[in-house]
N, C-alpha and C positions, 0 to 999 in steps of 0.2 A: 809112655814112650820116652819121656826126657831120662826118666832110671834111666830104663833100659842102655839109650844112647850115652848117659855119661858111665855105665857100667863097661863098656867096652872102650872107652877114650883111652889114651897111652897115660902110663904117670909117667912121676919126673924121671925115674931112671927106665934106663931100657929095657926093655921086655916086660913092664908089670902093666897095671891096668891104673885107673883114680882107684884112689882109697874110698872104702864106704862113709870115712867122717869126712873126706872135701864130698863126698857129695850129698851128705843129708845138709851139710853148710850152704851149697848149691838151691839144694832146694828152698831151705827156710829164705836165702837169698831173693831169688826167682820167683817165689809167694810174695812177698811185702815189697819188691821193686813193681811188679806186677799191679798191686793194688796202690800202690803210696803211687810213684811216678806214670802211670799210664793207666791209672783209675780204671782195671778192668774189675770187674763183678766175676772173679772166679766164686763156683760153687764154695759152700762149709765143708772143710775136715779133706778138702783135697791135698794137704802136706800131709796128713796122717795117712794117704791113700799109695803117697811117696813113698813116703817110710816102707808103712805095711810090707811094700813090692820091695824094694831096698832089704828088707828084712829074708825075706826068702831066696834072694838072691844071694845073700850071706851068706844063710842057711844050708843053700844047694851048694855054697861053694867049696 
């Protein structure tokens, strides 16, 4: 669901969407803040699960 919702966010200029490189950056972000500064136990290979959907997102676009 995080894709999904930064797939739709506005970019910097008007009328476009975030770019797929700010947001696989997002993601590997949002993984290692997640684990480093609020010590959650997310599952293994859930950024790759990111990507993946990231990927097809691309792909359909």
């Amino acid at each position: 669901m995080f894709v999904e919702w930064l797939w739709i966010q506005p970019g910097w200029k008007k009328g476009t969407f975030t770019a797929p490189s700010t947001i696989d950056r997002r993601i590997s972000g949002t993984v290692v803040s997640a684990r480093a500064e609020h010590r959650l136990k997310l599952e293994e290979g859930i950024a790759r699960l990111a990507r993946n959907r990231l990927k097809q997102l691309v792909k359909e676009m």
